[in-house]
Each structure stands twice: as C-alpha cells, then as structure tokens.
C-alpha positions as CSV (number, residue, x, y, z in Angstrom):
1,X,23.6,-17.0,23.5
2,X,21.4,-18.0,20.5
3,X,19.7,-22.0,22.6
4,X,19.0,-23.5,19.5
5,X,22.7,-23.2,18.6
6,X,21.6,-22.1,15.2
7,X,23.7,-19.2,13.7
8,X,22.0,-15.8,14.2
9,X,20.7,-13.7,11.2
10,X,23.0,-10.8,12.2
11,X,26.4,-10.7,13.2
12,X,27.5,-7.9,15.4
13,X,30.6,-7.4,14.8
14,X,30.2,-8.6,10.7
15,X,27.5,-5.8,10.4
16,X,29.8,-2.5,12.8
17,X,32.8,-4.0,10.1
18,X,30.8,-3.7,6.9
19,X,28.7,-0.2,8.2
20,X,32.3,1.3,8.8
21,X,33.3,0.5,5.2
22,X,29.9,2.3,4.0
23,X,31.0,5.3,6.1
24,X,28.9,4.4,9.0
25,X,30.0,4.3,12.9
26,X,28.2,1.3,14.9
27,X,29.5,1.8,18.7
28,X,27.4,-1.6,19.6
29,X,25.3,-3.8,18.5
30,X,23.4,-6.0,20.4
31,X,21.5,-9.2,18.9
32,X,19.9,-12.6,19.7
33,X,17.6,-15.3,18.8
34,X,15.0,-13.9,21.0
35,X,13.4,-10.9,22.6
36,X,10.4,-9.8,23.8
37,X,10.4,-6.3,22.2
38,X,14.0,-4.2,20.9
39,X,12.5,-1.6,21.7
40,X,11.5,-2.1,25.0
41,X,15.0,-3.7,25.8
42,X,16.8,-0.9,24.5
43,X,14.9,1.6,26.3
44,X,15.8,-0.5,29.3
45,X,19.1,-0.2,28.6
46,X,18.7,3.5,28.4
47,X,17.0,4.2,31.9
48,X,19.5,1.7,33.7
49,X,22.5,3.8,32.3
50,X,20.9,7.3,33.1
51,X,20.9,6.4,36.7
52,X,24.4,6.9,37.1
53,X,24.1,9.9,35.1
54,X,25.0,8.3,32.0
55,X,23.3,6.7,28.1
56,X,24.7,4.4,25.7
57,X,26.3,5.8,23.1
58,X,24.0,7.1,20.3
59,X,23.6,4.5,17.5
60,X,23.5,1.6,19.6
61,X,21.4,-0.9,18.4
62,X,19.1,-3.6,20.0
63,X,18.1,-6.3,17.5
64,X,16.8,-10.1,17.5
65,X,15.7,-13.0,15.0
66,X,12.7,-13.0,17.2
67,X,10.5,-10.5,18.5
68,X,7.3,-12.6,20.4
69,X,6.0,-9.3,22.0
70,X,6.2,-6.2,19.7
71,X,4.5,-2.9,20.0
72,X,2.9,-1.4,16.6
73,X,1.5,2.4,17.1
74,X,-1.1,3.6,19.4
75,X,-0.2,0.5,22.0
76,X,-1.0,-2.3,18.9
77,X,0.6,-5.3,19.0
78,X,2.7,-7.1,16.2
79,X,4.5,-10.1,15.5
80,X,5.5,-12.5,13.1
81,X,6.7,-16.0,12.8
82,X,10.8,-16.2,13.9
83,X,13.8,-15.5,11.9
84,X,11.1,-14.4,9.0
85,X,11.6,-10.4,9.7
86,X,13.9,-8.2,10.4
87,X,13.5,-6.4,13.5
88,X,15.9,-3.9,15.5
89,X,15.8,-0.4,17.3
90,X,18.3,2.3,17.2
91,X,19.2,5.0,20.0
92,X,19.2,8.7,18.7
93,X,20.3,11.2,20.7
94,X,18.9,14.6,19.6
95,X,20.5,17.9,20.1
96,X,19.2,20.1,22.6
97,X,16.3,22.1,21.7
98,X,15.4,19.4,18.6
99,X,11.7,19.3,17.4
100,X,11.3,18.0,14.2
101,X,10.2,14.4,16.2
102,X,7.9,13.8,12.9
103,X,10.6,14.1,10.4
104,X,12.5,10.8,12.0
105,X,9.7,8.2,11.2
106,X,9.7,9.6,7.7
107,X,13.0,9.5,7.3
108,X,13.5,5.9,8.5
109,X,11.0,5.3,6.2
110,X,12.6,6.2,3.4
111,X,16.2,4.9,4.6
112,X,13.9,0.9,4.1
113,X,12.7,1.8,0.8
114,X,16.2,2.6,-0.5
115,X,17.2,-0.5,1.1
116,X,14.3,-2.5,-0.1
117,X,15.0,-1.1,-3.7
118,X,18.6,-2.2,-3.5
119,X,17.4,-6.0,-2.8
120,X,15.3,-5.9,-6.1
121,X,11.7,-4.6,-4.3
122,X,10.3,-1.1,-5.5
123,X,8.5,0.5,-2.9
124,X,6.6,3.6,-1.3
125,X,6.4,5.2,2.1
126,X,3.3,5.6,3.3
127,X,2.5,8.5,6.2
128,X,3.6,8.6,9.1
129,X,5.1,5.2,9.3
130,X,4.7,2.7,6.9
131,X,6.6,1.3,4.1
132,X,4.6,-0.6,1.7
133,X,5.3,-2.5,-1.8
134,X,4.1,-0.2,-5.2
135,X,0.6,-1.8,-4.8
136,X,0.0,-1.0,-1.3
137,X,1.0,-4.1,0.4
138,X,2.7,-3.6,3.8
139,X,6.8,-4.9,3.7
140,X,7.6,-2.7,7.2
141,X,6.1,-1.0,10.0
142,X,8.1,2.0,12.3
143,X,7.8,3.2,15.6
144,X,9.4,5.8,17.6
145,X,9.4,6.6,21.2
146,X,10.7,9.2,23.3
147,X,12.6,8.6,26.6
148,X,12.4,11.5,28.5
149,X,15.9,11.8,30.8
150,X,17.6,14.6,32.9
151,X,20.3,14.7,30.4
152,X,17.6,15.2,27.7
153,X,15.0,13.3,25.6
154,X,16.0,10.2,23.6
155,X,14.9,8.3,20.7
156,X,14.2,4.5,20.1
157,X,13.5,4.2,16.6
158,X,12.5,0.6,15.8
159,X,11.4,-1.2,13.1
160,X,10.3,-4.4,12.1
161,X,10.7,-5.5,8.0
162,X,8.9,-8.5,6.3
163,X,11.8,-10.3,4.8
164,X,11.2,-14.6,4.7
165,X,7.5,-14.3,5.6
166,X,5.9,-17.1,3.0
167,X,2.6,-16.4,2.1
168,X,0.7,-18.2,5.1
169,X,2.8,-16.7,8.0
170,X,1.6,-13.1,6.7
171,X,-0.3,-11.1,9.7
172,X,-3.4,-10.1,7.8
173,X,-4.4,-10.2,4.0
174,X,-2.7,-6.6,3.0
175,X,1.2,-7.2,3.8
176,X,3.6,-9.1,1.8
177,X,7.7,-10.0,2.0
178,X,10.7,-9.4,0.2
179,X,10.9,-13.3,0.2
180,X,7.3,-13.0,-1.8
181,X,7.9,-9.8,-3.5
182,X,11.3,-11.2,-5.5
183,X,9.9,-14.8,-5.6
184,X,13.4,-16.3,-3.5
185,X,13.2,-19.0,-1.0
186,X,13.6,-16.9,2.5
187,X,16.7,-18.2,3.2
188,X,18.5,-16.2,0.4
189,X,17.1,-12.7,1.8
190,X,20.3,-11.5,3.7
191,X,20.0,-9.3,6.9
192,X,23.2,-8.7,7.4
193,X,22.6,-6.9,4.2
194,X,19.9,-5.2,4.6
195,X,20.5,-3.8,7.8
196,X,23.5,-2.2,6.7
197,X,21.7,-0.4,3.9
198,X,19.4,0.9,6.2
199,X,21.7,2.0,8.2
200,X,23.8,3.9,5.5
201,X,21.0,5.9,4.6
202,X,19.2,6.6,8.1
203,X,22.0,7.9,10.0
204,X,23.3,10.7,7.3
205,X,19.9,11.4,6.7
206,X,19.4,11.9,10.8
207,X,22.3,14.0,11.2
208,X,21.3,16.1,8.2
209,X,17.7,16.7,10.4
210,X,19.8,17.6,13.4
211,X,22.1,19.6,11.9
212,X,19.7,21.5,9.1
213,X,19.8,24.7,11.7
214,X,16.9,27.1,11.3
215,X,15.7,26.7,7.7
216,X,12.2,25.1,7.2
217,X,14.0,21.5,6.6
218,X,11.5,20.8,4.1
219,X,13.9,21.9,1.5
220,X,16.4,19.6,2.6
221,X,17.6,16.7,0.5
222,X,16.7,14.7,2.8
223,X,13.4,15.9,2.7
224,X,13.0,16.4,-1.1
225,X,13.6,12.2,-1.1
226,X,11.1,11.2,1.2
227,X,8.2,13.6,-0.6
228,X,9.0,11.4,-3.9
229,X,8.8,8.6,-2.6
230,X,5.7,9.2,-0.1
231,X,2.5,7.6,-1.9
232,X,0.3,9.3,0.5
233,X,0.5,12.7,-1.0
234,X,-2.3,13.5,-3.5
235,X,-4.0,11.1,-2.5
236,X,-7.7,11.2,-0.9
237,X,-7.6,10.3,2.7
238,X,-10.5,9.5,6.0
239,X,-8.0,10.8,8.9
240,X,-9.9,9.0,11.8
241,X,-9.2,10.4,14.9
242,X,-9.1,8.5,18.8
243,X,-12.0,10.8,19.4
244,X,-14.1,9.2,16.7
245,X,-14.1,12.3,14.6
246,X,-13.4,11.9,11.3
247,X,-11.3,14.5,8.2
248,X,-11.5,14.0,4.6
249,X,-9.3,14.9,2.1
250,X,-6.7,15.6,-0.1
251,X,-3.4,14.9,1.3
252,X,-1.6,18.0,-0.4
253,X,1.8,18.3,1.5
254,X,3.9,18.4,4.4
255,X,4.6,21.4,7.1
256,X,7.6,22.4,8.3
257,X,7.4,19.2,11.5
258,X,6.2,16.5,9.2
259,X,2.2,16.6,10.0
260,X,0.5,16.0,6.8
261,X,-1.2,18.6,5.5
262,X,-5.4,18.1,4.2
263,X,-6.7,20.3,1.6
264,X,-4.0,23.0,2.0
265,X,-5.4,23.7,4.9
266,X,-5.3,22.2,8.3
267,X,-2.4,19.9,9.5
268,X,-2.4,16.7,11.5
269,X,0.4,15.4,13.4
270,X,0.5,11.5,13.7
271,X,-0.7,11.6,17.3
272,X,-3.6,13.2,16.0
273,X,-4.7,9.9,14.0
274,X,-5.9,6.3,14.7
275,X,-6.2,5.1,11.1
276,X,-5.1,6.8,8.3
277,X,-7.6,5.5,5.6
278,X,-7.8,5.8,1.6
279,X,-11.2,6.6,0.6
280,X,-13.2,3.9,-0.5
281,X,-12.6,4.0,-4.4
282,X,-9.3,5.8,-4.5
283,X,-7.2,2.5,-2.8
284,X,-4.9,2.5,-5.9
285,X,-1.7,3.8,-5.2
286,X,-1.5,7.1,-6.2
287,X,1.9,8.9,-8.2
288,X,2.8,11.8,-5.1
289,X,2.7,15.3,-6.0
290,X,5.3,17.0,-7.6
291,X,8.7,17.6,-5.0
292,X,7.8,20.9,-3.5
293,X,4.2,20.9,-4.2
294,X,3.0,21.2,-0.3
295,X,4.8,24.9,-0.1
C-alpha cells in the first residue's frame, strides 16, 4: 500500500494491459512507493519459491517509486531522490546450458536507449552497462545478478533510469534526466510509458539471445543494434582493473560473449574491470565503428 496515499508511478495491472497490446506477456508485476533494493526483493522472492522446488514465473517484475538502498556494480551504492527515477528488476530464466551472461546487460542497454529515443532523448550505450545521453552524461545505470538454484541459474536484471531528476537532485556532476534532457517539468515524464517500451524491446531481444542456437550471436539483429548504438567502440579506453593494473586502448569490437575487445587483441569481460575510463583527451563521444567491424 502506497502510506502517503499518493497514486503510484506504475500501475500493475495498466502496464501487463498495455505490454500485452505491444505483444508482450507480463505474468506479474509487483510495485510500491518504497523499497530498499528491486533487486534484492526479487531475488528474495526467488529463493523463497525454490524452496518448495519452485520460481516465479519468468518476467516477473519487482519495481518501486523509491529505491533508498540500491546496489550499482562491484558492491557500489546508488540512489536518488523518490519518484524522480525509474527503477525495476526483471526475472530471466535462461535455458539450460546458456552462457552469453554479457550479452544481457547490453542488450537491456539498448532496449532504454530505444525507449529513451521514443520520449524525445537521443542516446548511446556505453560498455558493459551504462546508458548515457549523446554527450556522455549518464540517464541509466544496469545491473545483473545471477541466482544460482537447483533448478538452474537465474537472472535479476535491474535497472534504474533518470527520469524527473531536476538539476540539483543529480548524484554527481556527469548524469542528467529525461526531465533535463527534453526541458519538461518531471511530472509530464510518464513511467507507465516508458516501462512498457523497455519492456517491448528487451524481452524479444532476450528470447532472440536464448534462442540464437550455436551461431556466434554477434551476427544477430539483436546484436547488430546494440554495436550501433554502443559509443564505446573506437574509442580510446584505461581498463582499470580490481588488481590495480591498468590496459590501454582502442576498443575495437566485441567477441562472441560480449567482453570488449582492446586493440584486436585481448578481451575483457566486465568482471575483469573496475572503471572503464576514456583517456584523458579523447572524452568526446566518439561515432562507433562500423556494424561488423570487431570480426
């Protein structure tokens, strides 16, 4: 129950009614004014079903108006000022035998800049899990976790999206809001919206991944869309490791499990990196390398 008795951003049942008429199947949505962390709770959710030997259906979703405790990668933390973001996770439920984890950040990734395009905002994806504005300003940050199970590993794909963030309530000097980008009071950026257009471009793209069978999925669609869009690739990059080691240079593709490729020659997978940097005088953004350049 939302305390404040002010109507929640997201209406379950108004967004499963409006997905289905995009051609997308919502088995439930959960959302409230307040949670600690959606992806937490839905991972919660998860383990307390598996002990009697069952999971929520895939494509459940746990959202809020309010995140106050929010993981960022590596065990950061994040947060932002209520009902100013847009923040949910999503249960995937791979096939056995799935490993192409990296592609799934990516490809969320791409399913916000579509949706962020549609509400007026051009913007890039940035590896492995960023989605920032054309001048390199952060709008949305994903993260995925797996949950080990007996019945198999599953995924919590969350992410959280700038959308009525104003101009002081913005985390650090380098991130920005729809609400800022398109120059609209917040209260006119719609999330109902938005997360419906998110969701009709994430969960073909998904099954695509999990259905591509044994050819190198980087000449996939799917694939093809999120190298155009990614403004990470021929770009100059510091990879700085958790080690304290450090690798420069060109980002020049993607393999065949989403780890970016350096100087055509050695790849790094997202675990592999604490910051992924531009070099100091390359910041600009950078136009991405041709599609199909990495091969």
């Amino acid at each position: 129950m939302n305390s404040e008795h002010i109507p929640l951003l997201v209406d379950s049942a108004s967004v499963i009614r409006a997905a289905a008429d995009r051609g997308v199947s919502i088995p439930r949505l959960i959302w409230d004014d307040t949670c600690p962390s959606t992806n937490d709770e839905l991972a919660s959710l998860v383990r307390e079903q598996a002990v009697g030997g069952e999971t929520p259906a895939e494509f459940t979703i746990r959202g809020t108006d309010f995140q106050n405790s929010g993981h960022g990668r590596l065990g950061r933390t994040w947060t932002v000022p209520a009902r100013r973001c847009l923040t949910w996770s999503i249960l995937l439920t791979p096939p056995v035998g799935f490993s192409r984890w990296g592609w799934i950040p990516l490809i969320a990734g791409e399913a916000v800049r579509s949706a962020v395009a549609e509400a007026g905002v051009p913007a890039v994806i940035k590896w492995p899990n960023d989605v920032l504005t054309v001048d390199g300003k952060k709008l949305c940050g994903i993260l995925a976790r797996v949950e080990p199970l007996p019945q198999g590993p599953q995924i919590i794909l969350g992410m959280g999206l700038n959308t009525r963030l104003e101009p002081d309530d913005l985390p650090r000097a380098d991130a920005s809001s729809l609400a800022i980008e398109t120059g609209v009071d917040g209260s006119e950026i719609d999330h109902e919206a938005l997360l419906v257009s998110i969701l009709s471009t994430l969960i073909p793209c998904y099954r695509e991944l999990t259905e591509y069978g044994e050819t190198d999925f980087r000449d996939s669609p799917t694939a093809h869309q999120v190298r155009e869009h990614m403004v990470t690739l021929g770009t100059q990059v510091r990879v700085e490791k958790p080690d304290g080691s450090e690798l420069i240079g060109i980002a020049t593709g993607l393999d065949s499990g989403a780890d970016l490729i350096i100087d055509d020659r050695v790849s790094v997978s997202a675990g592999d990196v604490h910051h992924l940097r531009p070099v100091s005088g390359s910041s600009g953004p950078v136009p991405p390398v041709p599609d199909g350049g990495e091969h």
